[in-house]
C-alpha positions in Angstrom: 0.0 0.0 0.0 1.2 3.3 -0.4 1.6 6.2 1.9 -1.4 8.0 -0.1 -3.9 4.7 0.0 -3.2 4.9 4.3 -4.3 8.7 4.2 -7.4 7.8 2.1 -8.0 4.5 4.0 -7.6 6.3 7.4 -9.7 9.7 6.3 -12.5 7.5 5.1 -13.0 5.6 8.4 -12.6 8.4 10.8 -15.1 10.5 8.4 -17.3 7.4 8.9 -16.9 7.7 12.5 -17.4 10.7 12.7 -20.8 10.4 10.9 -21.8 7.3 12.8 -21.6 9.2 16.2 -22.2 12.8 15.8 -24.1 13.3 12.7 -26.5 10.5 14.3 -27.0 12.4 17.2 -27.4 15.5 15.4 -30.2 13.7 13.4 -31.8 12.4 16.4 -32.1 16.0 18.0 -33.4 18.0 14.8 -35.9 15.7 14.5 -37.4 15.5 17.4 -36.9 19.7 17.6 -35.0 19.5 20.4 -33.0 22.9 19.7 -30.5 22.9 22.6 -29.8 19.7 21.6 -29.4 20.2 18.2 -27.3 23.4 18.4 -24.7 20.8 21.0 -24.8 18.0 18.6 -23.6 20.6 15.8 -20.9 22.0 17.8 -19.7 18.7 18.6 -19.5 17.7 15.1 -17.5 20.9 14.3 -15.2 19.9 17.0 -15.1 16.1 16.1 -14.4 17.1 12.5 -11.7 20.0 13.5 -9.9 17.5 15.9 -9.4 15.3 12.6 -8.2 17.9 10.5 -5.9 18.5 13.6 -5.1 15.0 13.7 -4.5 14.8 10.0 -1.4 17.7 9.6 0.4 16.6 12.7 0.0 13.2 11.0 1.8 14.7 8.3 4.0 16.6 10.0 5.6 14.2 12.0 7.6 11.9 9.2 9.0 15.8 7.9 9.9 16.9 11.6 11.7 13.4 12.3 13.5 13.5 9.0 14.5 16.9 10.3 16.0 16.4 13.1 17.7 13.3 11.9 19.3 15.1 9.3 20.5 17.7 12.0 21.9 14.6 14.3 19.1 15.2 16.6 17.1 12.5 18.5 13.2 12.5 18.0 11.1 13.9 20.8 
């Protein structure tokens, strides 16, 4: 597998997850018009979908800072 079929793999199940759990719940409240509960459920999903974004670049980033600080003779935090 290559390094871009393990993003794609890993960004389709943790959107999936993300959908199974939050967007679910969000369902649940707007149709039963609970509006507090609909307005938390939407935050959460913003959050659950930010933390994955988050997740994602220091994914990313961490091959680049390790190949870093190798090349500089440093050892990895």
């Amino acid at each position: 597998m290559t390094e871009q079929t393990d993003i794609e793999t890993w960004a389709m199940v943790r959107a999936q997850q993300i959908v199974m759990q939050h967007g679910a719940n969000l369902v649940v409240a707007a149709q039963r018009l609970d509006h507090k509960k609909t307005t938390a459920n939407t935050y959460a999903l913003r959050t659950a979908i930010m933390a994955s974004l988050i997740e994602a670049v220091q994914a990313q980033q961490a091959p680049a800072l390790v190949a870093m600080q190798s090349h500089a003779g440093m050892q990895p935090a």
